[in-house]
Structures are given as structure tokens and as C-alpha cells.
C-alpha positions in Angstrom: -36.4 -8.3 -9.5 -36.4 -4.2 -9.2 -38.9 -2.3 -11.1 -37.5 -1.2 -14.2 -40.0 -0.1 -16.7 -43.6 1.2 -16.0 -46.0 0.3 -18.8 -49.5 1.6 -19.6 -52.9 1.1 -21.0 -54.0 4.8 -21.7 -58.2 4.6 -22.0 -59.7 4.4 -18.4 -56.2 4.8 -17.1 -55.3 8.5 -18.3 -58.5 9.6 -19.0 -61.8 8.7 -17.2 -63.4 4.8 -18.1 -65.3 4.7 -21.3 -68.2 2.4 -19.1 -69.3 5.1 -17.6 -70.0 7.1 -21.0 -71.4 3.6 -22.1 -73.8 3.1 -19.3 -75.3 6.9 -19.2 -75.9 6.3 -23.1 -77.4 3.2 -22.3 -79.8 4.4 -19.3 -81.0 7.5 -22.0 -81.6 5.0 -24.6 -83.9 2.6 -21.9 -80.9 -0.3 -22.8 -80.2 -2.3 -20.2 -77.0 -1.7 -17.9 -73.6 -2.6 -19.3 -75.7 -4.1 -22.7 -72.6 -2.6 -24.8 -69.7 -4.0 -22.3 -72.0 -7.7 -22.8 -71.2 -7.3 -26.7 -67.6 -6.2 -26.4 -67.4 -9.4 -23.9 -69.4 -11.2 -26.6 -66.5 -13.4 -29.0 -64.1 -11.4 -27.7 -61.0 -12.5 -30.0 -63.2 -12.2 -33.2 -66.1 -9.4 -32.5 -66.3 -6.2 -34.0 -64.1 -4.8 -31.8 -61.4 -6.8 -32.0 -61.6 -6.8 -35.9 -61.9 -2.9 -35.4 -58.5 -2.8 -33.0 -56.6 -4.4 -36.2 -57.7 -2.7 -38.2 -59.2 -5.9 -39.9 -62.2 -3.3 -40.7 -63.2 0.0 -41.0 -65.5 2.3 -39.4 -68.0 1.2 -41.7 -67.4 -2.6 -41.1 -67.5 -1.8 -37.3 -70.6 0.1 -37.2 -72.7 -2.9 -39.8 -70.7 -6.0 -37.7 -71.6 -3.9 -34.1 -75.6 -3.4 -35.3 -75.5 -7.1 -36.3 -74.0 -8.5 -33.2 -76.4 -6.4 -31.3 -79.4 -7.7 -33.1 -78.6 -10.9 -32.2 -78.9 -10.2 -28.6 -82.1 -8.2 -29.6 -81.5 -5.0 -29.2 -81.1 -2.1 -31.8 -77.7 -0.1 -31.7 -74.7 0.8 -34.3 -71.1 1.1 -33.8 -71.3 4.2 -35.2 -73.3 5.2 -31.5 -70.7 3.6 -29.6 -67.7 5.0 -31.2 -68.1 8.7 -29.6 -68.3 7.3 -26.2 -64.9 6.2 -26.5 -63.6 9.9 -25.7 -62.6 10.2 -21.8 -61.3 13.6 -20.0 -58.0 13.4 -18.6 -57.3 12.6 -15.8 -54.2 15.3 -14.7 -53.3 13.3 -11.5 -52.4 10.2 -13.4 -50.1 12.2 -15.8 -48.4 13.4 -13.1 -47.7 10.1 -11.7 -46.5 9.5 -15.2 -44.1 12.1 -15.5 -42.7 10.9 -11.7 -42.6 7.2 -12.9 -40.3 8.8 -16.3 -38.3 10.3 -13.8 -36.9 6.9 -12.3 -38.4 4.3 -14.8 -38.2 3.6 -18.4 -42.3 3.7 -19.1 -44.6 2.6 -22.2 -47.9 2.5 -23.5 -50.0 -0.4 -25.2 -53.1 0.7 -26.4 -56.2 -0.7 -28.0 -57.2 1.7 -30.5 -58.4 2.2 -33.9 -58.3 4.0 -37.2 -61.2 6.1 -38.2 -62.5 7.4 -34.8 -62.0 10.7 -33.2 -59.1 12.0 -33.2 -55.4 10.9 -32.9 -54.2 8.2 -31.1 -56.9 8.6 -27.9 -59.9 8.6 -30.1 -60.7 11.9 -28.8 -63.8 13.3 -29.7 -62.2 16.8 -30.1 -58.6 18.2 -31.1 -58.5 20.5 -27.7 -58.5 16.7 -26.2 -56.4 15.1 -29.2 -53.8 17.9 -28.2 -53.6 16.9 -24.8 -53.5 13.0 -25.8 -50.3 13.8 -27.9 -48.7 15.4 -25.2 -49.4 12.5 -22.9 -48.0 10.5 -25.8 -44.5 11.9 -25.8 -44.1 11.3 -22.4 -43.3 7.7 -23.2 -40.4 5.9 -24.4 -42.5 3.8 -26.5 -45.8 3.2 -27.5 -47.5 0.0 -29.5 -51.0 0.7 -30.8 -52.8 -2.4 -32.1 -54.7 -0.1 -34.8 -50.7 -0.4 -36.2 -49.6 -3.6 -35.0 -52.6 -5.8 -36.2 -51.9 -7.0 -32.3 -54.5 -6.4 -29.8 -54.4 -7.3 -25.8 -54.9 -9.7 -24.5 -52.4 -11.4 -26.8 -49.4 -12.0 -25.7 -47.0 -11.0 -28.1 -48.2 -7.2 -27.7 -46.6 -7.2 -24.3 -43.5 -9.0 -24.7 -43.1 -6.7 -28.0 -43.5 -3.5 -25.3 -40.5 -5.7 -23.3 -38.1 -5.6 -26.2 -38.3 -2.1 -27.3 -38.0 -1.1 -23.6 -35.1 -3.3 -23.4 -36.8 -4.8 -19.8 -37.8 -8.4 -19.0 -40.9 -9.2 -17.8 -40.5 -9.1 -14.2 -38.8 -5.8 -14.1 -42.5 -4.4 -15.1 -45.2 -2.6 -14.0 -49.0 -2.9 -16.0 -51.7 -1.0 -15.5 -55.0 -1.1 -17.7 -58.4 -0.8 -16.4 -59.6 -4.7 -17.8 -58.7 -7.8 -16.1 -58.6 -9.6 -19.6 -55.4 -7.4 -20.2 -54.0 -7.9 -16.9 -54.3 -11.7 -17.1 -51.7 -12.1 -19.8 -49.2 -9.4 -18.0 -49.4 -10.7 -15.0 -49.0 -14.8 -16.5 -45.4 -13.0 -18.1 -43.9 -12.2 -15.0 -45.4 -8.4 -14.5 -46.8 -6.7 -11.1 -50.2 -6.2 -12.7 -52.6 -3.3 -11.5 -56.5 -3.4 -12.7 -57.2 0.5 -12.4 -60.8 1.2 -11.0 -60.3 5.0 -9.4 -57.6 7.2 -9.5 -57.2 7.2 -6.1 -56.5 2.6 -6.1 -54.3 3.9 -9.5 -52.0 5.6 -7.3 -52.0 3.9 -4.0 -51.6 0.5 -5.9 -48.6 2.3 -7.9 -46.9 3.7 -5.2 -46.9 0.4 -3.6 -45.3 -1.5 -6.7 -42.6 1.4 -7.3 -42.1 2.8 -3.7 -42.5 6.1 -5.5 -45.2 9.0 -3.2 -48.3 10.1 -5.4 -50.0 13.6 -4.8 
């Protein structure tokens, strides 16, 4: 079936991957390497993130259930020092490509986000960068943020809800987001699914799912 629709994740796909923020925070507090990706990974339906994502919680609630998850792996850190790592830079090349996919394609954006940090929609940590998230935003056709679904990938329904307000079926779709776990589910519907590392394996791996030519 032709590529109709081109949908996105927008952390670690329009701006640069929270990990890295996680794992510099983690080397200058002597945690081990990827400790904060083990407790996001850590009851992933039901952990403090995913309560935090639908909005089943507050900031508060995240930063108590975060400090007691990570106590129970022994270590000593709050949600409330995670939650500013969240903020990435944009990444212009990517937006491009976005406003070249618009061009041809109906496009959309599912996001994992929450209420209550930074700023806006991208959780940014400042409004110069919630500024450039909203124009991002109106770029798309749609958007579905589990903060104001009470949906959160991986589940399903979040992506076949993205297919109906785009009008598209499954296999007429393009999904990028930089976790496997939310490419899974995409790609098990019927969608070309891209797990976005670089910008550089964005684009190429775009280019060859659309035919469209990347700077």
C-alpha cells in the first residue's frame, strides 16, 4: 500500500535523546550507566512513569513513586532530578524533513508526555525552547498526547486513534520514535516502523520508506 501519512514520536526524534542527558547526570552523580533507563524499563505498564504519562499522578506522585522505585534497586534519586533531563535541543534537520514529508504526506505526532514538567507540550526546560516546540507542533495535522488521552505507547489504541483522525489505515503509515517498545506495536498494525538512533539513520531510513531526498 502507498505511503500516506507520516507519523511521529517528538522526544529523541525532533530534539536530541533524553539518554544522553540521563547518562551525563548519572556519570556526575557516580550512578551506574543507564541506572534511570533500568527504572523506566522497570514495570513498565505500571511505574512511575507510566502513571506520570496519564496523568494518573502528579509531579509530586512522580517524584515520591520515582525515589521509591529507585530505593528499591538501592540507589538514592527523585523524579524531581529526572524530570529536567527530559528537555532535548532541536534538532533543525528533522524539522525540515518534517515540513517535506507535510508537503506530500498527511503527518502526526504521538507523544509521551506529561503535565507539570517544563514547559508546553515538549517538556522544555525553557520558553525560548517551548516556543520552538509549538512551532514544531503546528506543523502537524494531528497530535495525541497521552498526558490528555490517559493513553500512553506502547498501547495500541494510541496508534490506531492517530489512524482515524488522519483518516489513513495502518499500512499507509510511516512511525518513527526512538524506543523499540513503541515501534513494536506500530509495526504489529501494519506500519513501516523506524527506531531513530542518529539523525543521519532518521533520514536515510525515511527517505527509503517515502522515496522522498533529505539534506
Amino acid at each position: 500500500m502507498a505511503i500516506e501519512a507520516v507519523i511521529w514520536d517528538f522526544g529523541g526524534v525532533f530534539t536530541t535523546s533524553p539518554f544522553e542527558a540521563f547518562n551525563r547526570y548519572e556519570a556526575a552523580r557516580g550512578l551506574p550507566k543507564d541506572l534511570i533507563r533500568t527504572i523506566n524499563a522497570t514495570n513498565p505498564h505500571d511505574n512511575a512513569w507510566a502513571l506520570f504519562e496519564r496523568s494518573e499522578i502528579d509531579a509530586k506522585g512522580f517524584d515520591e513513586t520515582f525515589a521509591a522505585e529507585a530505593k528499591a534497586l538501592g540507589f538514592d534519586l527523585r523524579g524531581s532530578e529526572v524530570l529536567p533531563l527530559l528537555s532535548g535541543d532541536v534538532r533543525p534537520r528533522v524539522v525540515e524533513a518534517l515540513k517535506a514529508c507535510k508537503a506530500r504526506f498527511k503527518v502526526g505526532c504521538i507523544t509521551n508526555n506529561v503535565q507539570g514538567a517544563g514547559h508546553g507540550t515538549g517538556m522544555a526546560a525553557t520558553h525560548d525552547k517551548a516556543a520552538q516546540v509549538a512551532e514544531i507542533m503546528l506543523l502537524f495535522d494531528a497530535v495525541i498526547e497521552s498526558s490528555k488521552t490517559g493513553i500512553r505507547k506502547p498501547d495500541p489504541r494510541i496508534y490506531q486513534m492517530m489512524c482515524e483522525l488522519l483518516e489513513v489505515a495502518p499500512e499507509a503509515c510511516v512511525y518513527l520514535d526512538d524506543l523499540g517498545i513503541n515501534c513494536k506495536p506500530a509495526a504489529q498494525l501494519g506500519m513501516a516502523a523506524i527506531k531513530v538512533g542518529d539523525e543521519d539513520q532518521l533520514l536515510a531510513d525515511l527517505s527509503k520508506a517515502t522515496g522522498l531526498t533529505f539534506a
